[in-house]
KOLDOVEX-327320 format. One record per residue (C-alpha): x, y, z; residue number from 1. Coordinates in pm, 1 decimal. Example, Ala and Ser with C-alpha at 12.3 -4.5 7.8 and 13.67 -1.06 7.14 Angstrom:
<sites>
- 1230.0:-450.0:780.0:1
- 1367.0:-106.0:714.0:2
</sites>
This chain:
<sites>
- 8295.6:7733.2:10405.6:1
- 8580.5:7971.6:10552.4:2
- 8665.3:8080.5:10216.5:3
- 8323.0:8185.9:10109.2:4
- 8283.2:8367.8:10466.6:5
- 8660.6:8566.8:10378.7:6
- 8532.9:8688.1:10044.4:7
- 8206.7:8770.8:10187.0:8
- 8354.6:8950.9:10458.1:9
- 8592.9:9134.4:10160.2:10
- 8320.6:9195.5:9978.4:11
- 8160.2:9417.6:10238.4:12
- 8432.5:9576.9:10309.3:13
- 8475.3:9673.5:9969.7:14
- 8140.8:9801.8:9943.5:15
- 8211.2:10022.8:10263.8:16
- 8478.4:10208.7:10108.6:17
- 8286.1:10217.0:9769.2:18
- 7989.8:10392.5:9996.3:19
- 8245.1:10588.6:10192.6:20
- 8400.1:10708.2:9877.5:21
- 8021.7:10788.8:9702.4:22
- 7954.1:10987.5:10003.6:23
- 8268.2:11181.4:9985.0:24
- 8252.8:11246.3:9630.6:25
- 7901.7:11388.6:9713.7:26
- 8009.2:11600.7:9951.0:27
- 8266.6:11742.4:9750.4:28
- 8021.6:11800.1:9434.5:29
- 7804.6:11962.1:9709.7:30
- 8086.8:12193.2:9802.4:31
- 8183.7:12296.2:9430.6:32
- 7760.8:12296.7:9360.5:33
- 7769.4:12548.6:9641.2:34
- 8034.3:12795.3:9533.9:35
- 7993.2:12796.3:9149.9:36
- 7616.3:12812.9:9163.7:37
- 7546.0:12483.3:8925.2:38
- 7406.3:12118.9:9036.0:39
- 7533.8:11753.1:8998.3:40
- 7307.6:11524.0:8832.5:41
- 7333.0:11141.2:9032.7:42
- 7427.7:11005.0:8796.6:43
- 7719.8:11243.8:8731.3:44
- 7866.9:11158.1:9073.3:45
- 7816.4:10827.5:9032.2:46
- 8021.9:10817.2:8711.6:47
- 8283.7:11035.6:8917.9:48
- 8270.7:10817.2:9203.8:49
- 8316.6:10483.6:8978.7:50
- 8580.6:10715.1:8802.1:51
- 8811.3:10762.0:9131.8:52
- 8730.1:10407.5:9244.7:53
- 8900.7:10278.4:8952.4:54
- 9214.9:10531.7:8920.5:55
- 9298.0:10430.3:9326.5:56
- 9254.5:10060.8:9240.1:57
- 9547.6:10123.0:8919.8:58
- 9704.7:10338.4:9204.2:59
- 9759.3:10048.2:9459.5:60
- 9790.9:9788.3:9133.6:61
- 10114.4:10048.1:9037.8:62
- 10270.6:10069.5:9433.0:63
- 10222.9:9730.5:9470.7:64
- 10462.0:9658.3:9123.2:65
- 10688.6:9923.2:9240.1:66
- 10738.8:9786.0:9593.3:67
- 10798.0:9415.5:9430.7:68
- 11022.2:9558.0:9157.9:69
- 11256.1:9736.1:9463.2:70
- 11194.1:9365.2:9605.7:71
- 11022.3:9461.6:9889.1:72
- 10706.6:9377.2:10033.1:73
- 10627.9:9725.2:10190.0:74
- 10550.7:9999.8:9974.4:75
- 10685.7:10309.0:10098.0:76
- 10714.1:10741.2:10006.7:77
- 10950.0:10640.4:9719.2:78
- 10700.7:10463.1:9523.7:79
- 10442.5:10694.2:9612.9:80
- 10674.6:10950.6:9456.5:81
- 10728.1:10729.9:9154.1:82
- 10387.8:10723.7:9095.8:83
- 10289.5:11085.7:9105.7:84
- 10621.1:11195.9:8915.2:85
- 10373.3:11334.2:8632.0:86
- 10191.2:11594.5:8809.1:87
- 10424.1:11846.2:8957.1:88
- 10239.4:11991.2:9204.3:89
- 10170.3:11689.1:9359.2:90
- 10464.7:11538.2:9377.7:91
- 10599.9:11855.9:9517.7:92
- 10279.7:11832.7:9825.8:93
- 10372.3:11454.2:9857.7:94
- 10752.0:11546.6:9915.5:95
- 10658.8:11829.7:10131.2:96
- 10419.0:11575.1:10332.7:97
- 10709.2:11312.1:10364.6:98
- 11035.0:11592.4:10466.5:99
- 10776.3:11682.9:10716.4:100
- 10694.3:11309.8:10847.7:101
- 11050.7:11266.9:10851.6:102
- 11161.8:11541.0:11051.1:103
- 10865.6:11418.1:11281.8:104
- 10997.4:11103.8:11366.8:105
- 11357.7:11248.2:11400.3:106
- 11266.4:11451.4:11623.4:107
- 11059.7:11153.1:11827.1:108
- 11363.6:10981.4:11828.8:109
- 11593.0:11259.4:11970.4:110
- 11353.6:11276.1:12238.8:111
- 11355.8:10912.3:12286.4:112
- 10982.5:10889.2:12217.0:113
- 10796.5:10629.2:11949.8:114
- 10669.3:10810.4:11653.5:115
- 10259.7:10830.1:11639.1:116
- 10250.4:10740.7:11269.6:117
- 10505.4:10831.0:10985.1:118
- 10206.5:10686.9:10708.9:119
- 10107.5:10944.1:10436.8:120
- 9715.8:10969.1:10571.3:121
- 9446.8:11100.2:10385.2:122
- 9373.1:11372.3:10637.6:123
- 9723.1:11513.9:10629.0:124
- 9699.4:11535.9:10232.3:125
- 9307.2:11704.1:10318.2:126
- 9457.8:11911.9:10606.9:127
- 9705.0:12031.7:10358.8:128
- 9540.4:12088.8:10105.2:129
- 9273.1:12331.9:10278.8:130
- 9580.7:12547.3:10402.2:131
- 9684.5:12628.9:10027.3:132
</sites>
């Protein structure tokens, strides 16, 4: 019975994020709709949506292989790295992001402080990207 009420509840969750990713993906065809003067069809965002649903699940898949391969359990900016090493410009952003974390929580620690967070979130990667 506790099983079926874990999946259940992983389920949901799942179809949260699927809904939270749908919604952001409209948004986003919304925006480009917007400045290029064409429409999305559904169904077209759908198949985008199901699209970047299945390159992030192959994304976490890949860190998760990394991390074990390194023979660690955490998966951390190296992988990350590792796994955008094909697409220059992004592994240049995802560097940039990380020397900037770093420097962060080195300075944190010089004050004596605890760092906030030193995790690559999605809103610093959104926050940078709407400054280039």
């Amino acid at each position: 019975m506790a099983d079926t009420s874990k999946s259940f509840d992983e389920l949901n969750k799942q179809q949260q994020l699927k809904a939270a990713v749908h919604y952001t993906t409209g948004r986003i065809c919304q925006e480009v709709a917007a400045d290029r003067n064409i429409t999305f069809n559904r169904q077209v965002i759908a198949v985008i949506t199901e699209a970047a649903w299945k390159k992030c699940e192959q994304f976490a898949f890949d860190l998760e292989l990394f991390a074990k391969h390194a023979k660690r359990n955490t998966i951390n900016s190296d992988d990350v790295k590792l796994l955008v090493r094909k697409s220059p410009k992004l592994l240049k952003h995802i560097s940039e992001l990380n020397d900037q974390l770093m420097a962060k929580k080195g300075e944190t620690k010089k004050k004596g402080r605890k760092p906030k967070s030193t995790s690559l979130a999605v809103a610093d990667v959104e926050e940078e990207d709407s400054r280039s």
